[in-house]
C-alpha positions, 0 to 999 in steps of 0.5 A: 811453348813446345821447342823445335823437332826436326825429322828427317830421313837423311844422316844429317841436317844442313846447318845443324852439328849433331853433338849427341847421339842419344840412341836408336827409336822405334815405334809400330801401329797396327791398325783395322778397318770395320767389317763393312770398309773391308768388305767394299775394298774386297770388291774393290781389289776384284775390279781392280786400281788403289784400294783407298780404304786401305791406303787412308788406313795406311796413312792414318797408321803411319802419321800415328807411328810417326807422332809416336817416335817424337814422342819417344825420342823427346823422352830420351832428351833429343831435339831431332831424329835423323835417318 
């Protein structure tokens, strides 16, 4: 059973004493959409309002980086990731 990983973006957990600092994570995602998606949000963009092929795409990347820095912050022994 996989433990407990707490992520916030705040400096500290109500509750909870940081008793170490294992170091700083990062991760990217870069991601494209297929020709024909791109072409419809092109219109879309020329009509005007939220261009949701690129907003899905948006969330899609940044759920990926996310997964990502548990990932990376569960290899280097950490059980949160904070700010």
């Amino acid at each position: 059973m996989e433990r407990e990983f707490l992520v916030v973006t705040t400096e500290s957990i109500p509750g909870y004493r940081i008793k170490k600092v294992v170091g700083v994570v990062s991760a990217s995602v870069v991601r494209a959409r297929h020709i024909g998606r791109d072409i419809v949000a092109t219109f879309r963009n020329i009509v005007g309002g939220e261009i949701k092929e690129y907003s899905e795409l948006m969330e899609q990347a940044r759920r990926e980086a996310i997964k990502k820095l548990v990932e990376r912050a569960r290899k280097m022994g950490a059980n949160a990731m904070l700010g």
